[in-house]
N, C-alpha and C positions, 0 to 999 in steps of 0.2 A: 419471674414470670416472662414467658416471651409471647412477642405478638407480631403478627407477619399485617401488609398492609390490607390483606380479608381472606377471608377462608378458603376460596378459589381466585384464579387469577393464572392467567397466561403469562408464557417465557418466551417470549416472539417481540428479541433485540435487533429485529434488520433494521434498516438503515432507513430513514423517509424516503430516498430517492433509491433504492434497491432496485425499483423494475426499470428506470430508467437508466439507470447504469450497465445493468444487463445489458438491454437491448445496443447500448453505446460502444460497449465491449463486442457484444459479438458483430454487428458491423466492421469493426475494425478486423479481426479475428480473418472476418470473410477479404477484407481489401488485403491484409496480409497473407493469405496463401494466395491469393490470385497474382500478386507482385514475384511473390517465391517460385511460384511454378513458371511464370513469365520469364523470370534471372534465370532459373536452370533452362529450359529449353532455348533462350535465348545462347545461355552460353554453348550448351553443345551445338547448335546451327554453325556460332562462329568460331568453336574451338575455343573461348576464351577460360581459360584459369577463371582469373579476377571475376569474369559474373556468375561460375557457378559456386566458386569461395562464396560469393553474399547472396547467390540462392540459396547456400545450408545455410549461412550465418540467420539469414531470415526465418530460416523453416526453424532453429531454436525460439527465435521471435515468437514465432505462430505458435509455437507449442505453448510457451509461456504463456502468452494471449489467452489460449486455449481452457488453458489450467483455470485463468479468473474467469472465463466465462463460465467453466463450469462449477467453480465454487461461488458464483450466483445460483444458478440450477439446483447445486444440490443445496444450499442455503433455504430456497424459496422453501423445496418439495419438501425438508426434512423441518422446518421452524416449529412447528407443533409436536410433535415426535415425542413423546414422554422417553424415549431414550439421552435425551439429554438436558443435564438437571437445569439448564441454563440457557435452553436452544443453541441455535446454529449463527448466533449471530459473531464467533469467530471464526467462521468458516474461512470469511474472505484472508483476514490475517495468516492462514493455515497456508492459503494460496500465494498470497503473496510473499511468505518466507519462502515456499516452492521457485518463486519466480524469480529473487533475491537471490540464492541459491544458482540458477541457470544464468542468471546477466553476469554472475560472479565468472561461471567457466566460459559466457563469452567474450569476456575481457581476459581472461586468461589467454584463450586461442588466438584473442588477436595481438596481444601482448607478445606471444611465443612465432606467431605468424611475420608479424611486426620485424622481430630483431634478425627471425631468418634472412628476411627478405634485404633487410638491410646489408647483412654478411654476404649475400650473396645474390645481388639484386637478378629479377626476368625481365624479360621482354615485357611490356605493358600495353594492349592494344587503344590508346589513347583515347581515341576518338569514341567510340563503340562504348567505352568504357562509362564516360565520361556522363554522355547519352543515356543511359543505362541509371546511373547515379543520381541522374536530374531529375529521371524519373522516378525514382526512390523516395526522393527529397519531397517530392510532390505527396506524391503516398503518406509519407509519414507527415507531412504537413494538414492533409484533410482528416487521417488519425487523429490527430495531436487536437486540431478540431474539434471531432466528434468529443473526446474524453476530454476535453478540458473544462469546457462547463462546469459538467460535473465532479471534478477532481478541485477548482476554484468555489462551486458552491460548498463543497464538504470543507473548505477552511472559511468561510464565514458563516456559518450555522449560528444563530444567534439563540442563547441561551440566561438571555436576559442580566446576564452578567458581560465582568471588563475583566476578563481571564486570557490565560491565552488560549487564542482560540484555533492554533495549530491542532487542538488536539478534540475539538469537537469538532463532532461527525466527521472522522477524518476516516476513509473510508481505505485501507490499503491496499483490497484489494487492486479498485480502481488508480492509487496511487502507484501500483506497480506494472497495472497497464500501461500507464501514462510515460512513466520513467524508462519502460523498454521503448515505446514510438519513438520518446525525443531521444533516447542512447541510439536509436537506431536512426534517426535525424542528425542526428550530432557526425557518425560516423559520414553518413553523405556528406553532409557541408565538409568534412575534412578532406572527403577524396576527392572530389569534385574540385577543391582548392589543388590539392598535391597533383590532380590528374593535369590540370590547366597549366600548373609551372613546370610540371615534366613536357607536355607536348610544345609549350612557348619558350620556356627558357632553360631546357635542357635539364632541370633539376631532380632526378628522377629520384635522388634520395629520399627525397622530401614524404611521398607515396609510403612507404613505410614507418618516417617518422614521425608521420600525423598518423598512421594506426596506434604509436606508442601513445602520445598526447592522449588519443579517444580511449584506449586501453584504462589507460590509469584514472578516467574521468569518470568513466564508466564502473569502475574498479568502487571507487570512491561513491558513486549512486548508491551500487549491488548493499556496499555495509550497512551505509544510512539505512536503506531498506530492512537490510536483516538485524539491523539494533533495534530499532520500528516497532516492527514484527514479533520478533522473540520478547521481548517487555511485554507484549498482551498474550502472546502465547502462556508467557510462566508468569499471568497476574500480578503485574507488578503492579505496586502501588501508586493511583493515582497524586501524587503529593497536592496539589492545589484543592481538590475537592476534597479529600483527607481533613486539609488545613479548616477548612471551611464548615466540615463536620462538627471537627473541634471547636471552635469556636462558637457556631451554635448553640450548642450542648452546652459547655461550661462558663460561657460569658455570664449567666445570669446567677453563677454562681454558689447556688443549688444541687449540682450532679456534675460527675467525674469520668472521664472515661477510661474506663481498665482495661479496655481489647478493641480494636479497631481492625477491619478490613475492607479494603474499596479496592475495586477490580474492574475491568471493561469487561462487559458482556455484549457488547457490539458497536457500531461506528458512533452512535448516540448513546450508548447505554450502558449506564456503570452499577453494579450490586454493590452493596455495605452490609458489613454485618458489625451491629456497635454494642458494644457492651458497659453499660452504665452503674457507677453507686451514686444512690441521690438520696435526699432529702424523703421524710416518707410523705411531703408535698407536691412530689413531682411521681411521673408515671411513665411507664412506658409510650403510655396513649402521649400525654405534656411533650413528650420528646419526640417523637413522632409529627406532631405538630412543629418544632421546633425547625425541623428538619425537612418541609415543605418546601423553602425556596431553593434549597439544592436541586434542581431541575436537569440535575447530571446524572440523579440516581435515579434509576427504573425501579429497581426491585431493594427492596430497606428490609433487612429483619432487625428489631431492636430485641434485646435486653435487659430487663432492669431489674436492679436488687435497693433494696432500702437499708441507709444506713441502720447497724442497728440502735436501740435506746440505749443509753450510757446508763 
């Protein structure tokens, strides 16, 4: 017999803080192309290389940015949609493997920028430079601001359990806004060091080999990101709530489980689908009950077959 938790019932897994995040995102979104077009036109005024290099490095920023602001957008307007069996609540994950994806190629360019520069170092206009970076560094600090709230409340979402709680309401989208502000944070603080030892203590190496350092750090965000990511993309199984399933169910004894599935359907919201042989005592309704404190799972279809009589 199967039995779903009632006859009708919505698939609308956003996230609690969904519109707030939005709105967090695209602020930043906006301070990000205002900074980008500020580097470029500031670089051709003064002819400098180096600030229109981290006007396009930005404008990959912004795009990124871009991408999670719109896989809120299209997250909110699509949530109802009987187009999808499970709504839109991985949208943001969709985005932020997108975004994982772009940080990747731009630690690549800076990586490959990086080792040029080294081989064959330019002229660096120091000061101008320098200037320029600080106020980067500012920018990506009132960023870092704005989305952190919200990227720090999504790891303590309290789900009435002692689990780890990295992984309620962890929202990736916004976790992959966040991780491009401080990759693009990270990179100021390096230049802004390397620009000050080149202008005071003649080390001009240094300028390219703090882009290797942020290269490879960066590098190392991008994957975490896209391991992240790809696990809820291709449903991978939550193992904790899984366990917990289990347990449940056959602690009492009574009923067995022969098929298990647990999935994220959004930043709060996991689907099970359980398949039971039990006792002809116990019911799909009994297990259903059972399976009330898991407070991870939104949507539960159970299962259940009775042993037969010997």
């Amino acid at each position: 017999m199967n039995s779903d938790i009632s006859y009708k019932h919505e698939h609308v897994f956003l996230g609690s803080a969904h519109d707030e995040n939005a709105k967090r995102t695209l602020w930043v979104v906006m301070l990000t192309v205002v900074m980008m077009v500020g580097e470029i036109t500031a670089g051709y005024i003064t002819g400098s290389m180096a600030l229109l290099a981290d006007g396009f490095h930005m404008a990959t920023h912004a795009g990124a940015l871009g991408i999670a602001a719109a896989a809120y957008a299209y997250a909110k307007r699509n949530a109802s949609s009987a187009r999808y069996s499970f709504g839109t609540g991985k949208v943001g994950d969709l985005g932020g493997f997108a975004s994982a994806l772009i940080l990747g190629l731009v630690a690549l360019g800076i990586g490959v920028e990086s080792v040029i520069r080294l081989l064959q170092p330019t002229e660096v206009q120091f000061g101008t430079a320098t200037l320029i970076a600080i106020v980067g560094l500012v920018v990506n600090i009132v960023s870092a601001l704005l989305l952190g709230h919200g990227h720090h409340h999504g790891h303590t979402h309290e789900h009435e359990h002692t689990h780890d709680h990295s992984r309620h309401g962890n929202d990736n989208n916004l976790r992959s806004a966040y991780i491009h502000v401080i990759a693009d944070a990270l990179t100021s603080v390096l230049a802004i060091v390397a620009l000050l030892a080149g202008r005071y203590l003649g080390w001009v190496w240094l300028d390219p080999a703090m882009g290797i350092v942020g290269a490879v750090v960066i590098a190392r965000w991008a994957l975490s990101l896209m391991r992240t990511t790809a696990g809820v993309l291709l449903d991978q199984t939550d193992d904790h709530v899984a366990q917990e399933i289990r347990e449940r169910v056959e602690q009492p004894g009574d009923a067995t489980i022969t098929d298990l599935h647990v999935w994220r359907v959004g930043p709060e919201a996991h689907a099970a689908i359980v398949s039971v042989l039990g006792q002809s005592t116990t019911s799909a309704d009994s297990i259903r009950e059972r399976l009330k404190p898991v407070h991870e799972v939104s949507h539960l279809t159970v299962e259940f077959r009775a042993v037969s009589a010997a």
